[in-house]
TIDREN-400625 format. One record per residue: z, x, y of N, C-alpha, C in turn. Coordinates in pm, whole numbers, plus 50000, padded with zeros to 5 digits. Layout:
TIDREN-400625
ZXYZXYZXY
...
//
This chain:
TIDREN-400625
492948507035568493248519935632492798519435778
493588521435881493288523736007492258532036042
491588525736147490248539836209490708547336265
490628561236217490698573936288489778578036398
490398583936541489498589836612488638601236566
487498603636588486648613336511486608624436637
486338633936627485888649536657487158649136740
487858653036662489058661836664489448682736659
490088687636677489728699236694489818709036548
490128702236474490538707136279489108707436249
489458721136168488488729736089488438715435942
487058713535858486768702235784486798709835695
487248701435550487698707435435486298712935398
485598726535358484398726435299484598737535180
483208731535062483388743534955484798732734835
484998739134755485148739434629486768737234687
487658728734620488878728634628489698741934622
490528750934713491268761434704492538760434604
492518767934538493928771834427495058777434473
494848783134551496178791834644496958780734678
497948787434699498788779034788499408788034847
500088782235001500788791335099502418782335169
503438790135139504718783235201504698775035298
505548765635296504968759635474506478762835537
506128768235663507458772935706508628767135734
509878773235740510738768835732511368756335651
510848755735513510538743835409511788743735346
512248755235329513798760735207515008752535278
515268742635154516248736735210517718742735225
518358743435319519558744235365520898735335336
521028740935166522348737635162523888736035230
524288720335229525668725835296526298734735173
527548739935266528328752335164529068743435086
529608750134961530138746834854529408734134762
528168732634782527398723834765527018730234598
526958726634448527278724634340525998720434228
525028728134232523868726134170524378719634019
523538706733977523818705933832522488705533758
522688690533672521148690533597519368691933680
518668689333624517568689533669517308669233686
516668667633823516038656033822515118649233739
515158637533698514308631233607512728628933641
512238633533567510598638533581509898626733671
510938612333589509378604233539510448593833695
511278595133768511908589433845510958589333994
510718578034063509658574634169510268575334259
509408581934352509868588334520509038582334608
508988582934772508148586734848508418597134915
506968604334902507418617735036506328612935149
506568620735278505908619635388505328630935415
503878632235438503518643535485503208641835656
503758649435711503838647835829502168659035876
501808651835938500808660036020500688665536126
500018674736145500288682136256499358675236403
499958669536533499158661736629497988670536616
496998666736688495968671036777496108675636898
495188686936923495428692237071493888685537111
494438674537242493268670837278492668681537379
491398682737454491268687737544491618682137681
491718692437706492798690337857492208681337935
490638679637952489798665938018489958655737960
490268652837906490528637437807491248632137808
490928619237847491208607437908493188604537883
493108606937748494218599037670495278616637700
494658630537676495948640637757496088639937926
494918634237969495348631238117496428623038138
496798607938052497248600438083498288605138034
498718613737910500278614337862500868628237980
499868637038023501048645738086501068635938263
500698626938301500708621838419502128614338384
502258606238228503668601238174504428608738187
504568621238152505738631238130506078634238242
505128635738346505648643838460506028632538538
506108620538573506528608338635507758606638644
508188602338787509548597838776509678592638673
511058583538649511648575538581510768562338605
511248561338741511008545738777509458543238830
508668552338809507118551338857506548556738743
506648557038622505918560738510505048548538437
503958552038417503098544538402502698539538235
503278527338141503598530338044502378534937929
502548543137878501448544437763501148530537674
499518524737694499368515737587499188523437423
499338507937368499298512237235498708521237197
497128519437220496258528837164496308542537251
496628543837336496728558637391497868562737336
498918557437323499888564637232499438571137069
498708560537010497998557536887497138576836899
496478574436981495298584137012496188598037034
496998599937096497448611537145498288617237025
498808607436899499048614336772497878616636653
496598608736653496458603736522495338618936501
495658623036357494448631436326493318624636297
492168637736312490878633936272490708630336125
489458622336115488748617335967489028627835893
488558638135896488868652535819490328658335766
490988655635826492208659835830493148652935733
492868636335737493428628735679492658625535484
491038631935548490078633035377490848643535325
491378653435369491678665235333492788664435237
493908656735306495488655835214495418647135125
494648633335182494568624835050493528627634958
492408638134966492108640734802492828653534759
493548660834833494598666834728495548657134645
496018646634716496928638934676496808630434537
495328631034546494908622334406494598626934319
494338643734323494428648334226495488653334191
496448653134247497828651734174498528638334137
497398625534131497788618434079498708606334159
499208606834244499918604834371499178590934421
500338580734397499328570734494499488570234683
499188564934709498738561034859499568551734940
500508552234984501348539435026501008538835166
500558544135259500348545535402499888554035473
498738551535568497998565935667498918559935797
499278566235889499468560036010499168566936106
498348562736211498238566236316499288576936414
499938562036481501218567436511502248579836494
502288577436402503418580836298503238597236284
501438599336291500438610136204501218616336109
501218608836022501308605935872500988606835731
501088604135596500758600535511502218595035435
502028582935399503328582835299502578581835136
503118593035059503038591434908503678587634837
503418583034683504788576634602504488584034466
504838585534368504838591334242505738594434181
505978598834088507328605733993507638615934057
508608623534048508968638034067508488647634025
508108644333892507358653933843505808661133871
505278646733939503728651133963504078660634154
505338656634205505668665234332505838676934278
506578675834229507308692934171505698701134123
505088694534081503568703434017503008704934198
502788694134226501688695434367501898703034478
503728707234495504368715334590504968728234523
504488733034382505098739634330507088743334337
507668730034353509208727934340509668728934196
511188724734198511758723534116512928718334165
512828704634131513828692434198515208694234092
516518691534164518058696934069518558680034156
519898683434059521128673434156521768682634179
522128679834320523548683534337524938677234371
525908683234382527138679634402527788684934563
528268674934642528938681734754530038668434793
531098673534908532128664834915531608656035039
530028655535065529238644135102528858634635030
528768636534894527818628434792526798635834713
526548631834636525458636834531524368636634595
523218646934585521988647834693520698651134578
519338649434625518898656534523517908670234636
517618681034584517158689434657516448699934588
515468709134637515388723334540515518734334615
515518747134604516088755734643514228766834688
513758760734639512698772934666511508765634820
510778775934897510078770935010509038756634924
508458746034988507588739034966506118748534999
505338745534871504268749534888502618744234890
502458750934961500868736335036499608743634942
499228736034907497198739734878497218745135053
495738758934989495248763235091494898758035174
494068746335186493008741135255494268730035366
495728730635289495778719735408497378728535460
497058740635453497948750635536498238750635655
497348751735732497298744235905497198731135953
497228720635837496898709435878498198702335861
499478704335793500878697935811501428710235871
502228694435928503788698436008504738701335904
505068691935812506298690435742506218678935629
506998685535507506968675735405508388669635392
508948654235382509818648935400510048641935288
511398638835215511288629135075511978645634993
511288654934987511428662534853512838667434879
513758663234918515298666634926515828651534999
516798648634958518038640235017519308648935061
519318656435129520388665135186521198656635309
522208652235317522988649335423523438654735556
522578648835639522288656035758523258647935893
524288643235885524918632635978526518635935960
527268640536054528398638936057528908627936169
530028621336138530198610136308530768618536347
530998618936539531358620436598532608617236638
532918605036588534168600136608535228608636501
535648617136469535538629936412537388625436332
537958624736492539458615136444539258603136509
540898598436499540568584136507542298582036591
542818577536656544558573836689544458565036693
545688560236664546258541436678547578546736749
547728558036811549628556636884549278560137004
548068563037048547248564937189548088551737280
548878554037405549248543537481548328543037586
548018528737605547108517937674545888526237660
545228526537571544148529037547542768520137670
541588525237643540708525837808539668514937756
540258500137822539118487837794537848490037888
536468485337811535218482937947534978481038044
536538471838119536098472438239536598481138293
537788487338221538368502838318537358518138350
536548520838218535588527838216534878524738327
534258512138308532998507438381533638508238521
534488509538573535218508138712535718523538738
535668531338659536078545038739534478555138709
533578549338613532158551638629531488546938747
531798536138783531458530038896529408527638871
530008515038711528768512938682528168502238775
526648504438738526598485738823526758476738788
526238463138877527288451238811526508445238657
527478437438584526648436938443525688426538495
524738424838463523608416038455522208413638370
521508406238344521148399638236520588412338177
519648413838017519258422237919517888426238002
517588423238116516618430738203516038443738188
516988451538148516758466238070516518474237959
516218458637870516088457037711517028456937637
516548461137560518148463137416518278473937374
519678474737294519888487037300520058491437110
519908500937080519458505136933521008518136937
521628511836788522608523336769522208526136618
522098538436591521978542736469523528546836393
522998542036312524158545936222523988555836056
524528564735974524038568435918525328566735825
526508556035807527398559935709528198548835754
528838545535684529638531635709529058521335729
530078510135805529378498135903530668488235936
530308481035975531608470036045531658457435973
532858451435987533718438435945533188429135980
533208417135962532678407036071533588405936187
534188404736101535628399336239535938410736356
535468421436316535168433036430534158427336514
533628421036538532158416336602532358406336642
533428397936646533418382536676533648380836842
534078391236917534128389637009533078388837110
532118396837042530818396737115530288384037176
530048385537290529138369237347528208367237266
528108352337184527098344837120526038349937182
525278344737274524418344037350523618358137366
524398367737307523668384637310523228384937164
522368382837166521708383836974522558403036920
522548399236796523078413936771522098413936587
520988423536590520858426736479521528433236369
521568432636225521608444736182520798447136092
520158459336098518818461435995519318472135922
518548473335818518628482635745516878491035714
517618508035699516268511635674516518517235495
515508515335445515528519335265514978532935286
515418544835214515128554335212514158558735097
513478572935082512308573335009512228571434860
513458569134833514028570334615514398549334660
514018543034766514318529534741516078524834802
516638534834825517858530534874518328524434964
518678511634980519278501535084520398508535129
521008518435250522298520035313522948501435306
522428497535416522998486835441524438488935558
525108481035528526418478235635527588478235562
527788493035533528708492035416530378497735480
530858488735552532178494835550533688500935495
533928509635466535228508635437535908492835347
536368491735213537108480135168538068477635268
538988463335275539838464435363541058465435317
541288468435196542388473635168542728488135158
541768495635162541418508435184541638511735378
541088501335405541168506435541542428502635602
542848493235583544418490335619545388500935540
545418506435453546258516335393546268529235472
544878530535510544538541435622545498543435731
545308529235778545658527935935547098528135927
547708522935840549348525435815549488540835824
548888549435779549518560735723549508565435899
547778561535952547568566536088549108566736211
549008550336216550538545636272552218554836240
552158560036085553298564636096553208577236148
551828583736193552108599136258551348608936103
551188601536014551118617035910549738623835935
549908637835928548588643735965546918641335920
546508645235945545138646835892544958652235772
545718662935758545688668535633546188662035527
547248658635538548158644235463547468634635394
546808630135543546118613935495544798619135424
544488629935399543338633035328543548632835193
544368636835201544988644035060545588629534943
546108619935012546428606834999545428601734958
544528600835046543438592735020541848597834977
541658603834903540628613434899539228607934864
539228599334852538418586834793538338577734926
539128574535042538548569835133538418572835256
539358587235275539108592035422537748593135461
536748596235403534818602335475534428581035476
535008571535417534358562935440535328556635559
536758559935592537238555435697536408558635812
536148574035811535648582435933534508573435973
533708569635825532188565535906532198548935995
533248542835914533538528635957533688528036090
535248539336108535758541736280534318543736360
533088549836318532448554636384531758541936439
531058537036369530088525236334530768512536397
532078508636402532488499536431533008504436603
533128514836658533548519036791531978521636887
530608526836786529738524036865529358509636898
529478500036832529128485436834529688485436943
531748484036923532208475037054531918485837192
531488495637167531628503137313530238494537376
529428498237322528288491937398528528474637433
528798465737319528598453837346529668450037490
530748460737471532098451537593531228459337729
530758472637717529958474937864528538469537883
527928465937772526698454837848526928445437713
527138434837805527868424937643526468417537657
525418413337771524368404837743523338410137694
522878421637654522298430837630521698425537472
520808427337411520488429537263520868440437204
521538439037096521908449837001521498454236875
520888462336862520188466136701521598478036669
521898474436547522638484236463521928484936320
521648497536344520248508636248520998515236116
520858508435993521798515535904520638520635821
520838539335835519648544935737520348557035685
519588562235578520288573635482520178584535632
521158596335575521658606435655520328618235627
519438615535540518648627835485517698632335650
516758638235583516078641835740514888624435740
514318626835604513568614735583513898607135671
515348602235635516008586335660516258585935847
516458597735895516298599036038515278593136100
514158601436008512768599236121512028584636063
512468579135932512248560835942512638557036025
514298560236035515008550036100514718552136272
514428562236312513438563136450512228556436481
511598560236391510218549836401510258537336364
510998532836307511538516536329511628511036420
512608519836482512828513436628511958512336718
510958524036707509768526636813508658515836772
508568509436656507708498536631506848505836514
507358513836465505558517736383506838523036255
507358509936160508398517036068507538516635974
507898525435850507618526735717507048514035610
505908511035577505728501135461507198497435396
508018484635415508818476735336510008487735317
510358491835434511538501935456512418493735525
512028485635608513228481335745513218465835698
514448460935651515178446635673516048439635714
516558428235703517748418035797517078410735914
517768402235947517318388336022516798394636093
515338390636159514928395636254513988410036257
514048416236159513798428536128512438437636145
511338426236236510068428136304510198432636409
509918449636449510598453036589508968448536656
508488444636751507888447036818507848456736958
508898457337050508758465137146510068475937104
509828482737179511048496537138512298492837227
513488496637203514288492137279514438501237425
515388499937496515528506037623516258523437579
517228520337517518318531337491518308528037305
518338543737281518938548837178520548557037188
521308550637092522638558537072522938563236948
522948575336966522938583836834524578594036821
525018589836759526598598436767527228602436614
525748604736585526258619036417524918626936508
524938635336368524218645836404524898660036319
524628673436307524858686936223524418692136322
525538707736266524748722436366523278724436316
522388728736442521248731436398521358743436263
522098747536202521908759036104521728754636062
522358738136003522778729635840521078722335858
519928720035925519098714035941517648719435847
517458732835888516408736335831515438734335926
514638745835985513178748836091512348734836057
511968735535967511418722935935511818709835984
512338707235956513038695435937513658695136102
514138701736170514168705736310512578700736399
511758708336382510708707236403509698694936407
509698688836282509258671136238510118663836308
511518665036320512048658936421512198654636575
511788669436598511948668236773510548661936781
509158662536697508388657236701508608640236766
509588639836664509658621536666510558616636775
511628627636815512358626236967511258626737083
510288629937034508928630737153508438620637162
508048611537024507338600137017508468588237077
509818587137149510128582337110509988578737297
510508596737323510118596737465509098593337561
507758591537480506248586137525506538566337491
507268564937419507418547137399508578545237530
509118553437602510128552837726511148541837672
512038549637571513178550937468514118564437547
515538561237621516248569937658516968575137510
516798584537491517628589437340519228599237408
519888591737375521648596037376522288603237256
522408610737273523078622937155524218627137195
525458630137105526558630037113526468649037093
527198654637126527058672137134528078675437043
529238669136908529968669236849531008672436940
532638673336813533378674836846534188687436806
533548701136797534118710936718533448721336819
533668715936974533368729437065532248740037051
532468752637085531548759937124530818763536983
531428765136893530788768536707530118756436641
530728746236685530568732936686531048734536505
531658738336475532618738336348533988738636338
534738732036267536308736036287536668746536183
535718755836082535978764436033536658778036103
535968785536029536518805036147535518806336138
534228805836135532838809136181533118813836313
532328826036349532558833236483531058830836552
530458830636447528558825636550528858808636572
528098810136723528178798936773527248792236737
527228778036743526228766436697526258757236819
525148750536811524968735636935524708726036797
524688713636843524638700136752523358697636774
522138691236677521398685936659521528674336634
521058662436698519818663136792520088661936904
521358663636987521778668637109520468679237141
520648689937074519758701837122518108697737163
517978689637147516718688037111516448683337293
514568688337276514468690137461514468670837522
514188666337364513648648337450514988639837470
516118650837402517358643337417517948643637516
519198632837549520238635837664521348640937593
521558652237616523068657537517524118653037591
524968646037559526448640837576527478647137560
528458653037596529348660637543530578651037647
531768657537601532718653237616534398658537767
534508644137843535078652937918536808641437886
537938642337943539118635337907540118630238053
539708618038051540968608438132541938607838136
543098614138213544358610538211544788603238346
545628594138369546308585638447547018594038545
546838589538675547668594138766549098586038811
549748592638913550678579738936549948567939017
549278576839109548068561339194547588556239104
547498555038974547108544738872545318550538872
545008561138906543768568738948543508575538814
542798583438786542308590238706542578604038727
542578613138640542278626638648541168633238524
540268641138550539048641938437538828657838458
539298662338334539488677138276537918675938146
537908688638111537038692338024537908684337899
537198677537768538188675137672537928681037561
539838688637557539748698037409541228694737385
541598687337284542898684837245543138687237103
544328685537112545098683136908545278672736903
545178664936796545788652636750545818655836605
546878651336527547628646236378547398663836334
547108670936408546718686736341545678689636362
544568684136401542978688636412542798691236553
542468704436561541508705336714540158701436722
539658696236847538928691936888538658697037034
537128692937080536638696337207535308695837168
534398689837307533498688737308532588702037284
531138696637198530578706537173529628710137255
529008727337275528108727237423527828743137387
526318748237437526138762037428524268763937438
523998774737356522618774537348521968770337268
520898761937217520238761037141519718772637083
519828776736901518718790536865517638785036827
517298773736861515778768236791515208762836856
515488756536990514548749937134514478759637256
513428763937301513108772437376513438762137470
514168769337618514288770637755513358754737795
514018747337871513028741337920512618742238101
511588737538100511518736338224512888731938390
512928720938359514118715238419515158721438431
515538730838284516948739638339517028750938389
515918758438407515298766538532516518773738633
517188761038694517898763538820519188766038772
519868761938646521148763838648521788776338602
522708775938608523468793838604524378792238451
523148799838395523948800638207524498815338212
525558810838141526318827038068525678830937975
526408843837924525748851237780526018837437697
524778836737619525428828737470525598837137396
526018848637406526568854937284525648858037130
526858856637024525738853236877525878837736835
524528838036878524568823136859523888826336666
523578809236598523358811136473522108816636459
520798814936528519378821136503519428834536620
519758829136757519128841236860519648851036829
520948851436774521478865236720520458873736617
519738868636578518518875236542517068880836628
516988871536745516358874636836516558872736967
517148882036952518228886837093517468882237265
516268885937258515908881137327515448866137373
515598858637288515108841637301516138834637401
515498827837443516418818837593515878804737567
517228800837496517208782637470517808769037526
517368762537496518188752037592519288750937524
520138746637682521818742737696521938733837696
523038724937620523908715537582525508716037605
525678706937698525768694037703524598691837882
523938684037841523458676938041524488668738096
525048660137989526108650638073527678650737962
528188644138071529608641537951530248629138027
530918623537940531748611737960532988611837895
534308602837918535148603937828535668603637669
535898617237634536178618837488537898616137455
538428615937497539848622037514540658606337444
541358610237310542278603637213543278597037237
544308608937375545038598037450545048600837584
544308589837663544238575837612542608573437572
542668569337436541198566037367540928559437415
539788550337353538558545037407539078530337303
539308519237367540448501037301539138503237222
539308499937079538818491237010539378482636952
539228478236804539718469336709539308470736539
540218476536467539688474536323540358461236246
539608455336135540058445336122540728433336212
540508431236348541438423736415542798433436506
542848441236464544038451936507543608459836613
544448462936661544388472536815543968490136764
543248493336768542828504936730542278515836873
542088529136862541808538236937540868543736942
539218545836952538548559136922538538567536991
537688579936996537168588237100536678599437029
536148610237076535238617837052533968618037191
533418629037140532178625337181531088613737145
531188605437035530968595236990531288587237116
532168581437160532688577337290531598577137388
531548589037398531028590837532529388588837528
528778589637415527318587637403526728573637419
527598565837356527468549637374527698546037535
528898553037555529248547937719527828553337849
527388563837775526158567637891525078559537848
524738555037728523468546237648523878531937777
525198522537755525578516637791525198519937968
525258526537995525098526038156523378527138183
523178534138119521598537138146521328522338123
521438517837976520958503838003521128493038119
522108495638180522418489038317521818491138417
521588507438438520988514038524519398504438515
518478506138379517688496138383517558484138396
518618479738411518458461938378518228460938545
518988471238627519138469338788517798469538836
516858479038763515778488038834514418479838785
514758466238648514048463238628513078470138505
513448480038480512608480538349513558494038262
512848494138120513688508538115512818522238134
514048532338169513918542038227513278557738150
513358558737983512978562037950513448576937958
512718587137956513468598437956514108608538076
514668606038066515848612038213516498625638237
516438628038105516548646138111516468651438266
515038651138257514618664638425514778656438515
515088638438593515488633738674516868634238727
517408636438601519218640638634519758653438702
518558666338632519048677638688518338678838825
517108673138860516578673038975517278663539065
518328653739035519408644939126520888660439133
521088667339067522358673539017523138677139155
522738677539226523078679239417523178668939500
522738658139424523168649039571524588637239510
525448644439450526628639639383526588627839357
525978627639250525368619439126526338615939040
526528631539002527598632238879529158637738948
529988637938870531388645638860531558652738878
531618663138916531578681138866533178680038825
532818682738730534508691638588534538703438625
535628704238661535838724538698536688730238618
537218717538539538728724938458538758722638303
539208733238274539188728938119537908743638048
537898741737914536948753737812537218741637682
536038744537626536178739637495535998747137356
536988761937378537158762937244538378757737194
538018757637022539048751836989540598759336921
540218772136907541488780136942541548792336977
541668793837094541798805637148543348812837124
543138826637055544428832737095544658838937208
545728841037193546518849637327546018862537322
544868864337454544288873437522542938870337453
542638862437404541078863537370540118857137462
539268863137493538168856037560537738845937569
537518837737638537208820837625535568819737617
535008815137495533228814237509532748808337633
533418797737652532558793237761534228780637843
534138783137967534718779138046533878766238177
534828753638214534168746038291534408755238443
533068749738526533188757238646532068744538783
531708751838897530818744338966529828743738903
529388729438939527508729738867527988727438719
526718731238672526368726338551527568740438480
527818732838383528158745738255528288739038120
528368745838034528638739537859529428735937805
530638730837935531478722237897531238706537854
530848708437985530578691438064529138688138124
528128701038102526938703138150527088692038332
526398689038365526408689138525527508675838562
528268671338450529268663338497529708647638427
530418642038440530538630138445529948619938580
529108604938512528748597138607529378590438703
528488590238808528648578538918527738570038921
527658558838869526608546738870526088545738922
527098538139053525988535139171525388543939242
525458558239220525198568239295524308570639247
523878569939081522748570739026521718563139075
522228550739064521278538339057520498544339200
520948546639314520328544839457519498563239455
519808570339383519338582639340517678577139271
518218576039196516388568939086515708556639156
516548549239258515798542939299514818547839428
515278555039480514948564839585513698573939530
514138581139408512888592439383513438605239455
512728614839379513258628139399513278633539552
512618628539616512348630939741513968624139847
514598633939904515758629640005515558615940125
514458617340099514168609840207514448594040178
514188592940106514028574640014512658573540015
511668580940052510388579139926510548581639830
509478572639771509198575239639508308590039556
508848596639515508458606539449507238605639354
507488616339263506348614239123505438616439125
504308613839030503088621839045501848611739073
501088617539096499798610139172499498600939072
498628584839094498258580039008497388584738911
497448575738793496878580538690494918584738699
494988591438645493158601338675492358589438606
//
């Protein structure tokens, strides 16, 4: 067991074990709809759950909070990196804290699989049955047209004594929390948009060696061919790992059969709708979707930094399987969770690309909450995290839901939300770049963008000029809350002309906002490889560049996805930032000499005083 820092600011368990127990908030899991309760889970069937702990508030003189807010507030390119153990230190609870959960834990019988520092942690293992007693649950299966999940319906409930001392309990539901982004898919898209065309009207910099590290794509559903991958330069190592989830489950790299997927792509080619090919294939359209996804983040990144290292992250969609498959990458994964060649991360990579994700409604406070936690930890290891803002506009649903939604983990404050803008050809063989909201095979689409109801306002967006958000899914309850906006950036989403790939060997199309999250991961990593190291979290450096035409400004275009005749448009592109395209599409090199410069006009260097 690792040494804990001692005198910490937690009250010490004293007196006689407490009997009470008290809800831990926001615990009630959040069924998707039409989701199909059946039998009860098997008693004697072995889990792990995670009890997540709640950090420490150090005092503000101390050494290790001096050094992390001097990190946070640092440029990009003058941030000073957190060592191990100050990272270690700035999560880990006290001796007390950690005596506290693990002798509840043993008297429910519960063995011990891991304390972690890092992580601030506990991982447990046991039957279901001794959970269901210790959290007062009642574990079911269910049924949904995601997959069979297991979950219970009532809040998780804590012993008294360790009421203030967790964040969040993880494991006691498998709920499917990941939709791709790549949402559709075309194959009749003409001359679809190869790497170096992107990379040349981005006006990235020039490619050069993995200087900027490697780059990490998560995946939560599908996976790729070989022969999809063969093009890749030898010489760029390309992992693929897998993370096992808390019931033991290997995802793995499971693509689409290829006779399944070639039957697909025929139907795609002759034009029949979406609705059609669903209906046809009902059994493989959700594994086409995830393949297209999984196999279009690979080649986007590898053809725009082909020398680059590549990790492709295959982990369950639950909330669990998120925050493994995060801390994998960050170096501190789960006891005998993460495998495949190579599968010892030692340093964190440069860029994260993340292009699933759910409306924050489908998430659960909880599970929201433990998360952005770990989008924090990921941001202190100076890990750029890329989030795709979906593709179902301002509701971020293609239902008739009239309350608006933002995408998680777009929303989230450590993320870069991505949303989506669309390329069309001029006759100068030039570009033209509108907000992107189109039809294809019958489905509307458009990038997703609005308020967050669950991340308060951040600092950085201060300056920009937001509209009403309206009823959003939570603030409509508290009318007064002011949350952060999504999208910060956008890149090309737009179907025709998509984004060249290849399925099986074949000329294929993607796009989405999926698209566009890889293509900004992809540049940032460049952006680092130029600058010499990676850059880490960029959020408040982008909006503090947002004036010295950095980015694009999109003036044209709205992304709902059907407006009638005379109805109000939620949100419209305009100057500056807005929730279309949030402050624009990139200019590379404009970036690059921006961050290399520092916030200051002058070409000093900016940032904050050295470290205390």
């Amino acid at each position: 067991m690792p040494v804990f820092l001692a005198s910490r600011p937690y009250p010490p368990p004293r007196g006689a074990v407490i009997r009470t127990h008290t809800p831990l908030a926001g615990s009630r899991p959040v069924h998707p709809p039409g989701a199909a309760p059946g039998s009860a889970s098997a008693g004697d069937q072995r889990i792990q759950v995670t009890v997540v702990l709640k950090p420490p508030r150090l005092p503000r003189d101390h050494p290790v909070a001096r050094a992390v807010r001097a990190h946070d507030a640092a440029w990009p390119t003058e941030r000073v990196p957190l060592t191990p153990r100050e990272f270690a230190a700035a999560y880990a609870p006290s001796r007390d804290v950690v005596r506290a959960v693990l002798g509840v834990a043993k008297q429910e019988g519960l063995t011990i699989v891991d304390v972690s520092e890092a992580r601030h942690d506990i991982v447990l293992e046991g039957p279901i049955a001794a959970f269901e007693k210790a959290y007062k649950i009642r574990e079911r299966e269910y049924q949904h047209e995601l997959g069979r999940y297991r979950a219970h319906d009532e809040p998780i409930q804590l012993p008294g004594q360790l009421a203030s001392l967790v964040q969040g309990v993880l494991g006691l539901d498998t709920i499917p929390h990941a939709h791709p982004h790549a949402a559709r898919a075309a194959t009749r898209t003409v001359h679809p948009l190869g790497p170096d065309e992107i990379a040349r009207h981005y006006r990235f910099p020039p490619a050069v060696s993995s200087a900027g590290g490697r780059v990490a794509v998560l995946e939560f559903g599908g996976g790729v061919h070989a022969q999809d991958l063969r093009f890749r330069p030898r010489k760029a190592a390309i992992r693929m790992l897998r993370v096992t989830d808390g019931e033991g489950n290997d995802p793995g790299n499971s693509p689409l059969a290829r006779d399944q997927l070639r039957n697909i792509m025929d139907a795609w080619r002759a034009g029949a709708s979406l609705e059609t090919i669903s209906a046809r294939f009902p059994d493989g359209i959700a594994g086409f979707m995830d393949t297209v996804e999984s196999t279009m983040d690979a080649q986007i990144v590898s053809g725009l930094v082909p020398d680059a290292p590549l990790d492709l992250v295959f982990a369950s969609p639950s909330a669990d399987g998120w925050r493994r498959a995060i801390y994998a990458e960050l170096g501190f994964p789960y006891p005998g969770s993460i495998s495949g060649p190579g599968a010892r991360v030692r340093t964190p990579p440069a860029v994260i690309s993340v292009s699933w994700g759910m409306s924050e409604s489908a998430w659960g406070r909880m599970n929201l909450q433990v998360l952005h936690g770990t989008l924090e930890a990921a941001m202190r290891r100076d890990v750029t995290v890329c989030c795709s803002t979906g593709d179902f506009g301002s509701r971020n649903s293609p239902g008739p839901q009239t309350a608006r939604s933002v995408n998680y983990p777009a929303s989230s404050t450590w993320a870069l939300a991505c949303g989506g803008t669309a390329l069309a050809r001029t006759r100068s063989r030039r570009f033209r770049e509108v907000t992107w909201n189109e039809s294809l095979l019958g489905a509307s689409m458009a990038g997703g963008g609005g308020m967050s109801g669950h991340f308060a306002a951040p600092s950085f967006q201060a300056a920009i000029k937001k509209p009403n958000p309206g009823n959003t899914w939570l603030a409509g309850r508290r009318r007064s809350f002011k949350g952060r906006w999504v999208p910060d950036v956008a890149a090309h989403a737009g179907f025709v002309p998509g984004v060249a790939m290849s399925l099986l060997g074949q000329p294929f199309a993607g796009g989405g906002t999926s698209a566009a999250t890889p293509i900004w991961a992809a540049l940032i990593a460049r952006l680092g490889a130029e600058l010499g190291r990676p850059l880490g979290w960029l959020t408040p450096a982008f909006y503090a560049l947002a004036r010295r035409d950095v980015f694009r400004d999109i003036r044209t275009g709205h992304n709902d996805l059907d407006p009638e005749t005379g109805r109000r448009l939620h949100y419209r592109a305009g100057p500056g930032w807005d929730p279309c395209t949030g402050l624009g599409a990139p200019d590379g090199m404009a970036l690059l000499e921006a961050l290399r410069a520092g916030p200051g006009r002058s070409g000093t260097r900016g940032g904050t005083r050295p470290r205390e």
